[in-house]
C-alpha positions as CSV (number, residue, x, y, z in Angstrom):
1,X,7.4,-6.0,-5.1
2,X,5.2,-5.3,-2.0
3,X,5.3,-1.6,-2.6
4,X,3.8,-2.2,-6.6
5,X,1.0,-4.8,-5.7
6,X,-0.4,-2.3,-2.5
7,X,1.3,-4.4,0.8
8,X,3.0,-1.8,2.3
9,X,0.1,1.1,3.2
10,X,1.0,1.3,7.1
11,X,4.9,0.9,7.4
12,X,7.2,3.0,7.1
13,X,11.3,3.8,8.5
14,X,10.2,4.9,11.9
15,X,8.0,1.2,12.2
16,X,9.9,-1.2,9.8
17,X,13.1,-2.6,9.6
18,X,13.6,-3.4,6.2
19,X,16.4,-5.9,5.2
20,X,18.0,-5.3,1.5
21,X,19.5,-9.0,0.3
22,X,20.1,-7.4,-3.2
23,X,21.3,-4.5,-4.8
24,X,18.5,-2.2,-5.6
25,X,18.1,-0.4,-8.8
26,X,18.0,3.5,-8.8
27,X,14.3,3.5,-9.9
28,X,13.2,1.7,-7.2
29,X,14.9,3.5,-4.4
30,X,13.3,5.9,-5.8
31,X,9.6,4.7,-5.8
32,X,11.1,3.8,-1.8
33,X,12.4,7.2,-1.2
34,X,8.4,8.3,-2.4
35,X,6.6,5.7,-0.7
36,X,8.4,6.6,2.6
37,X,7.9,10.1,2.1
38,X,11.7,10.9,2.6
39,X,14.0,13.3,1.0
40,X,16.9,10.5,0.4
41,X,17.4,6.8,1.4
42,X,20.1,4.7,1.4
43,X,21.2,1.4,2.7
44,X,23.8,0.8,5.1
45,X,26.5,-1.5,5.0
46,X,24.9,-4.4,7.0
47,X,21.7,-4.3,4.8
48,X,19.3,-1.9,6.7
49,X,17.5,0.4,4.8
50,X,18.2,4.2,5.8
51,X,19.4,4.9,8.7
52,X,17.8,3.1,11.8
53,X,20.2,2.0,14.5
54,X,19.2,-1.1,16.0
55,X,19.1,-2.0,19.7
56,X,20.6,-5.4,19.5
57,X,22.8,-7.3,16.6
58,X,20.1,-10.0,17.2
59,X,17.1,-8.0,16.7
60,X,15.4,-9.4,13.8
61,X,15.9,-12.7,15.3
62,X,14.3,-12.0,19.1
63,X,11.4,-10.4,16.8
64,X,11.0,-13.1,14.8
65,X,11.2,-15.4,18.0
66,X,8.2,-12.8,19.6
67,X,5.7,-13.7,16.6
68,X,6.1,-17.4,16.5
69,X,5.5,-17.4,20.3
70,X,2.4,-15.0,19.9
71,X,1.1,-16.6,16.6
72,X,1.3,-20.1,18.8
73,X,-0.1,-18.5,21.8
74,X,-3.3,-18.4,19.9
75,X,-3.8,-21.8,20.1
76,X,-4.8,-21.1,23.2
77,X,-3.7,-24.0,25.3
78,X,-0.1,-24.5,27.0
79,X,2.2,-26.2,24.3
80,X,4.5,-28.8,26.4
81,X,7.6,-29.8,24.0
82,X,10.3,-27.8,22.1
83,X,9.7,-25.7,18.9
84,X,12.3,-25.3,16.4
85,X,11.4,-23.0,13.7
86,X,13.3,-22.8,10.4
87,X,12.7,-19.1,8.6
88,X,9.9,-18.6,10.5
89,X,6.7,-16.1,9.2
90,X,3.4,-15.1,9.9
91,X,1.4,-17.5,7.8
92,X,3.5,-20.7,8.7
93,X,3.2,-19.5,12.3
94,X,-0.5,-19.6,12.0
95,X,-0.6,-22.9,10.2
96,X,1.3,-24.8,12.4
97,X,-0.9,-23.4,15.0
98,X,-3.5,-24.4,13.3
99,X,-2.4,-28.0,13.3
100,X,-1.8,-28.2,17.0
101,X,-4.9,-26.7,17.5
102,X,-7.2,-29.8,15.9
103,X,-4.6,-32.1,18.0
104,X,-5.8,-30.6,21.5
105,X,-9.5,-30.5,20.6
């Protein structure tokens, strides 16, 4: 879905890890396999696309955990409390940050 509307124009295997949650049809490994400029792709059994080894079983998670603390570092003021973040992205990041921002002014 990101590849047809245009989203993914700087990533590829070497900069991404890409997560499959579903089985993916022939065509669009294809239209991947394309995109990504590669010769063949697969997924591996844990879900990763191609073949990058990760560095750490938790890695997607301590990534995710370095954007919420960067997206809430722009805030620009020390946040005393806990966060908890449920399924945490980019855009919910920024509007909880958002939020606390209008609180400290």
């Amino acid at each position: 879905m990101l590849l047809d509307n245009g989203l993914i124009k700087g990533g590829d295997l070497n900069n991404a890890i890409v997560y499959v949650d579903k089985e993916l049809s022939p065509e669009t490994m294809d239209k991947l396999r394309v995109a990504f400029g590669k010769d063949n792709i697969s997924v591996k059994p844990n879900g990763i696309l191609d073949n990058l080894n990760l560095h750490h079983p938790n890695e997607a998670a301590r990534h995710k955990l370095l954007d919420v603390i960067g997206d809430l570092a722009l805030v620009g003021t020390r946040i005393r409390g806990k966060v908890i973040a449920n399924k945490p992205g980019h855009f919910v990041n920024t509007q909880f940050a958002k939020k606390l921002s209008k609180l400290s002014n």
